[in-house]
N, C-alpha and C positions, 0 to 999 in steps of 0.2 A: 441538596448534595452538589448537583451542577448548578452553574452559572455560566454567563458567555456576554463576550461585546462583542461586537461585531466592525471589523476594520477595513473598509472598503479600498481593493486593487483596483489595479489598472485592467491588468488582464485575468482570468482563468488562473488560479494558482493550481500549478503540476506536482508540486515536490517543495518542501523546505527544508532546511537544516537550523538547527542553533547552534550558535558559535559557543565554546565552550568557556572563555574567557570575558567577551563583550556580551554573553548572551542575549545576543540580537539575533532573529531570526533572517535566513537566507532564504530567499524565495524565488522560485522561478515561475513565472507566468505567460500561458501561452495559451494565443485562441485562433482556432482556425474559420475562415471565411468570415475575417475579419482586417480593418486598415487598422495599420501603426497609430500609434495618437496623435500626434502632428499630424497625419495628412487626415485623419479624423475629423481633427479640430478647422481644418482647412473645409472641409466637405460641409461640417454643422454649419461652419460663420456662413459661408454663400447659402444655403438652405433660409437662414435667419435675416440675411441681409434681400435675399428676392421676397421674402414673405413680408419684410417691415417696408419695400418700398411699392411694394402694388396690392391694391386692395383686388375685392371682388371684382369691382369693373373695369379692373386690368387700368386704371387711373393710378398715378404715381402719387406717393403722401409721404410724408416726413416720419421718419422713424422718431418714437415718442422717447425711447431707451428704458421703456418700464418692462424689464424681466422678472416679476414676480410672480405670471403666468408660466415659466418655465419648470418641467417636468423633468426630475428625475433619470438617468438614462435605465436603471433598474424598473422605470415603471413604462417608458417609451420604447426603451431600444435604442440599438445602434445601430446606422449604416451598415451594412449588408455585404462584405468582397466576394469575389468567384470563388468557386473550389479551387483548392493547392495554394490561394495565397495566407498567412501567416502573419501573428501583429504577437511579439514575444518579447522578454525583460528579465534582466535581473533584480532584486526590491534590496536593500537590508533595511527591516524593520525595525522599530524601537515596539517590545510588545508591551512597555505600561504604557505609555500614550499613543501606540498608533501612528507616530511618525516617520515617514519615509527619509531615512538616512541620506541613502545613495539609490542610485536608479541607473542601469546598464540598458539601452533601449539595441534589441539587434537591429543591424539593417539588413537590406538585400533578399527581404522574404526569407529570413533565417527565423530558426525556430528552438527553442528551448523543450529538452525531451527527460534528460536526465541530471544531477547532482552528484555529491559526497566531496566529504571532507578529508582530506589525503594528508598525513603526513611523510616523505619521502624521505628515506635513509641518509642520502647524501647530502639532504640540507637540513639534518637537526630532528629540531621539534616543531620547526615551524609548519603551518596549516595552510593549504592551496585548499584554493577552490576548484574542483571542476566540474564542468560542463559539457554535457553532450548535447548536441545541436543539429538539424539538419538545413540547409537551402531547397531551397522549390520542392520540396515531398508535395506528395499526390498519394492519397491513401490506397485510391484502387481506380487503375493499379495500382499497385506501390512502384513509387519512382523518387526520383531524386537527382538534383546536380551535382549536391557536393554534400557529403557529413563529415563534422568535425571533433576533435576530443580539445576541448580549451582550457587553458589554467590560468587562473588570476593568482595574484597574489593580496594578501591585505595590508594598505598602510592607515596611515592619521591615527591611529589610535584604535583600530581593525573596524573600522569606521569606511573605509571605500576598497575599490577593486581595480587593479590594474591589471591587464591583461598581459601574461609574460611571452607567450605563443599559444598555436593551436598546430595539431596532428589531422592531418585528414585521413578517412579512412573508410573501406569501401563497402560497407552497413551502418544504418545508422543504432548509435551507440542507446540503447536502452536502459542499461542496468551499466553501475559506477559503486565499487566499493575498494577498502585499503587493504593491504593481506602483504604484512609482512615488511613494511615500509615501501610497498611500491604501488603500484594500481590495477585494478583487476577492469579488466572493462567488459561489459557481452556488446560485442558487435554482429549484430543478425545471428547469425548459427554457431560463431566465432568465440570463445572464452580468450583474451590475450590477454600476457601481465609488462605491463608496462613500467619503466623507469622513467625521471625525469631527467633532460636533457638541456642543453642549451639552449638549442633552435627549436629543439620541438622534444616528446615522448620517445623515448626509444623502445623496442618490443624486446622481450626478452624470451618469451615462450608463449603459445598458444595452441589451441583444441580447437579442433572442428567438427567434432561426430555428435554435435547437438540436432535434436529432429527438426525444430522450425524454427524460433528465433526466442533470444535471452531474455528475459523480463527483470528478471530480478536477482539478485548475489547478496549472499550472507557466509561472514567466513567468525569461523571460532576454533582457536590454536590453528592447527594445520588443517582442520579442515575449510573445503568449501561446500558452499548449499548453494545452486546454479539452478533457476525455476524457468523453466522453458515456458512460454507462453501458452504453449498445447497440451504437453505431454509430462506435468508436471516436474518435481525436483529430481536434481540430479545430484549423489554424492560425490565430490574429486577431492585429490588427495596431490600435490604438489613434490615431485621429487626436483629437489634442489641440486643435488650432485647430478643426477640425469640431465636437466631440464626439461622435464618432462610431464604433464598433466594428464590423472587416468580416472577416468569415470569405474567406480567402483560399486553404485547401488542406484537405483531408481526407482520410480511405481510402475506397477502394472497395471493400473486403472489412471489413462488421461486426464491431467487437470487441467482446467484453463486456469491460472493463476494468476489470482490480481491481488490479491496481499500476502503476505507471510512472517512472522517471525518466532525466530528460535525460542524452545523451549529449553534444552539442555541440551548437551552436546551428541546425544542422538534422536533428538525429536523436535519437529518443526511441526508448527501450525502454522496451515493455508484456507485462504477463502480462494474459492471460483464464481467464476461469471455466470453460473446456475443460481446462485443461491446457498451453497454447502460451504460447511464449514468444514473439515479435516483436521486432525492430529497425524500425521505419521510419523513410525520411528522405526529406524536401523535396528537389528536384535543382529546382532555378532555371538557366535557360538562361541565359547572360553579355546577352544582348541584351535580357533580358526586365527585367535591373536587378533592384533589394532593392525589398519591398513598400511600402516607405516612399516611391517615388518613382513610383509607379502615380497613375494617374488614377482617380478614384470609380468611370468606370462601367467602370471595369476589375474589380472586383470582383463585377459581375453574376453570376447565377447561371447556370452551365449543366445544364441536365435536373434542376433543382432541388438543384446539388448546389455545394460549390464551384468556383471556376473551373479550381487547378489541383489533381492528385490528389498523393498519397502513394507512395512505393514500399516494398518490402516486400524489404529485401533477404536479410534473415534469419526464418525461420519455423522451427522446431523443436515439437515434441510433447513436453512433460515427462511427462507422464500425469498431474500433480497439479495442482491448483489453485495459481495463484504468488502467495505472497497479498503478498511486500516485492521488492523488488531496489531494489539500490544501486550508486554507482558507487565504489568503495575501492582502497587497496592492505592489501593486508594484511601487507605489511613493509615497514620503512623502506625508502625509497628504490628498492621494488620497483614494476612495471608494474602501468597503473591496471586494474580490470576490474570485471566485471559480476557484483556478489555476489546471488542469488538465495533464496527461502526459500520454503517450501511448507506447504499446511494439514496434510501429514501430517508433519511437523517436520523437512523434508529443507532442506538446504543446500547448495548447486549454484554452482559460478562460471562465467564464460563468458568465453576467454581469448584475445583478439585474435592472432592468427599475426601474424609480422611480417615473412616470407619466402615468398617463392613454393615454397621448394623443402618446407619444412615444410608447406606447405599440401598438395602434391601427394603428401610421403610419408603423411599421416595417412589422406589420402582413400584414395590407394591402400592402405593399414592396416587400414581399414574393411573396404572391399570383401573382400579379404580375409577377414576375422574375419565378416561376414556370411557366406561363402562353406563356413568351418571350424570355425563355430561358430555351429552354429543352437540358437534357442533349444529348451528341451525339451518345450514345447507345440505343437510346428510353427507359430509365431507366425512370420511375415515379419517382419524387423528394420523393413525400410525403410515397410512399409503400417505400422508402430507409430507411429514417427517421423512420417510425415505423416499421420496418424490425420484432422486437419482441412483442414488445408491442405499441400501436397506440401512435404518439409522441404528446404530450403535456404540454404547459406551456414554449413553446420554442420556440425562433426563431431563424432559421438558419443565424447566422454571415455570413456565406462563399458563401451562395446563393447570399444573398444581396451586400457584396464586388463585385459581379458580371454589377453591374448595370455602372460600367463606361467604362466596355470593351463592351457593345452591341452597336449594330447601334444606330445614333444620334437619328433615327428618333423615333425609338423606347423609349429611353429616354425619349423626350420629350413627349411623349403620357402617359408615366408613371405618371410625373413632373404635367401635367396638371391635369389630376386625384387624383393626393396625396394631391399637394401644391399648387397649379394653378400658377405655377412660372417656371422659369428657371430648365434644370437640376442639374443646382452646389446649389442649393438649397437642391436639395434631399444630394446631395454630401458633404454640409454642413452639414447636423444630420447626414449624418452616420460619418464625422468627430468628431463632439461632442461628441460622443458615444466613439470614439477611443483616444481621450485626455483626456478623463474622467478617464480613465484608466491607459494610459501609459503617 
């Protein structure tokens, strides 16, 4: 079903986009305690050049020029910089061959953090690129000389990047998305929406009463989805006559959020840095009407928080860090679902039931295979799965795969109870489940 080539960068890739017309991929890559590639390549040649002219006995000898002894830097490494300095780039990729287009190398220990693809009202339909970057950051503390919000444009044939200006600004820019033909940016604690200008971005309105700092922004119609780093997402709502931006929903249980994306226009799937996966979604009461037709001080804050909260209908425990999910089909014409990926290179889908009666045969499946199939460290199945928060609205795929490697006999006492049949019965729905998808 997968396949993969593998197309070797320069640096650490942060973030990409595909261009919607040249679909070439835009890549930003950045690594820290790390030298630039020139002075790199400066560092390796004196490395190469003292090592070919002295041998062992510190006696000078003629370099012979045979590099066929030369390793890999993926299997040796690379030179080594202090903390807080930075080696960062822009790529456009060709993704059938792998070929580097164009290449943006920053100077000055500037750093590549954030992307998106902007189209701005006042200039059409054409596509900027932007860039969020910072100079000399130092993680911890956090510091910094200068952060910036940059916009290229593209020409040759949207084949290279020219830089039009950059905005400085006093956080560095995390999260970069479009909303409405302008630019939404999270700067540290900061939500601003931006215009484009001549000399630089102009601001047109911004929020501050976010708890730590922006990670991420997703907008659909008038809404926006703002994912705080800590304190998971944030619902705002954009009045345009006001100028004015109002946090109107959020969670009551912290996320640390490192992926997300939209499900429908009130529900958002997020991974955290525990390991969990999440669904949550907005439930608006028919009386309460769309946020769009609220009055301002409806927006007030209660116990310092939004007015209305989040629900959490789904929680599960991956045990990896989630670092992408997406919403796909992964065959034509097949059901949409929730593709998943993890820091330890795993790949996970999450596949909406569409019947009661499937819901109830999997659950009871589970319980079962909990019941007949314990793990061999005496781990509790179910204390794994809610490891952070108690799992729900979920059932474990990978427990239930488990049902055609136990004993027959066991099987069958399942089979009898589920479906009062055979076990290639059971071994049937959970096939159905599996070509439903792939």
């Amino acid at each position: 079903m997968f396949n993969q080539t593998v197309y070797p960068l320069r640096y650490t890739p942060r973030d990409f986009l595909i261009h919607p017309i040249s679909l070439n991929l835009v890549i930003i890559e950045t690594d820290h305690c790390a030298y630039p590639f020139a002075e790199k390549n400066m560092i390796t040649d004196t490395f190469k050049l003292a090592d070919s002219m002295t041998d062992a006995d510190g006696e000078q000898r003629m370099d012979t020029g045979d590099s066929d002894d030369e390793l890999p830097e993926s299997f040796v490494g690379v030179p080594k910089n202090q903390p807080g300095r930075w080696a960062s780039c822009i790529s456009i990729v060709n993704p059938i061959n792998g070929q580097t287009i164009n290449r943006i190398e920053f100077e000055d220990n500037e750093a590549a953090f954030s992307l998106a693809m902007v189209e701005f009202a006042k200039r059409g339909k054409e596509k900027f690129l932007v860039v969020g970057t910072a100079k000399d950051y130092e993680l911890c503390p956090r510091k910094w000389s200068a952060c910036y919000v940059r916009v290229y444009q593209f020409y040759d044939g949207y084949r290279r990047l020219r830089e039009i200006h950059r905005t400085k600004t006093e956080d560095l820019p995390l999260a970069l998305c479009q909303y409405k033909g302008m630019l939404l940016a999270g700067i540290g604690k900061t939500l601003r929406l931006y215009d484009i200008g001549k000399k630089k971005l102009l601001k047109k309105c911004d929020a501050r009463n976010f708890p730590q700092m922006i990670r991420v922004i997703h907008t659909s119609g008038h809404r926006i989805y703002v994912g705080d780093a800590c304190e998971g997402f944030h619902y705002v709502t954009y009045r345009e006559n006001e100028r004015q931006m109002y946090v109107f929903a959020d969670q009551p249980v912290p996320r640390f959020v490192t992926s997300s994306c939209i499900v429908d226009y009130n529900t958002i799937a997020l991974g955290d840095k525990f390991g969990n996966f999440i669904v949550t979604r907005l439930n608006l009461k028919k009386d309460e009407g769309d946020e769009t037709s609220w009055h301002h001080a409806k927006f007030g804050s209660f116990l310092n928080a939004a007015p209305s909260k989040l629900l959490d209908p789904i929680q599960f425990h991956v045990g990896e860090t989630v670092t992408s999910i997406q919403k796909a089909r992964l065959r034509p014409g097949g059901d949409e679902v929730l593709v998943y990926s993890t820091i330890m290179g795993a790949i996970g889908v999450m596949v909406p039931f569409k019947t009661k009666p499937d819901v109830e045969f999997f659950t009871n499946l589970e319980q079962h295979m909990r019941l007949h199939n314990k793990p061999i460290c005496g781990r509790d199945h179910l204390a794994f799965r809610s490891y952070y928060t108690p799992v729900c609205g979920t059932i474990d795929g990978d427990m239930c795969e488990q049902y055609s490697s136990i004993d027959y006999k066991k099987q069958q006492s399942i089979a009898t109870e589920l479906v009062k049949d055979s076990p290639a019965e059971v071994v049937k729905m959970m096939e159905g489940i599996r070509t439903m998808v792939l």
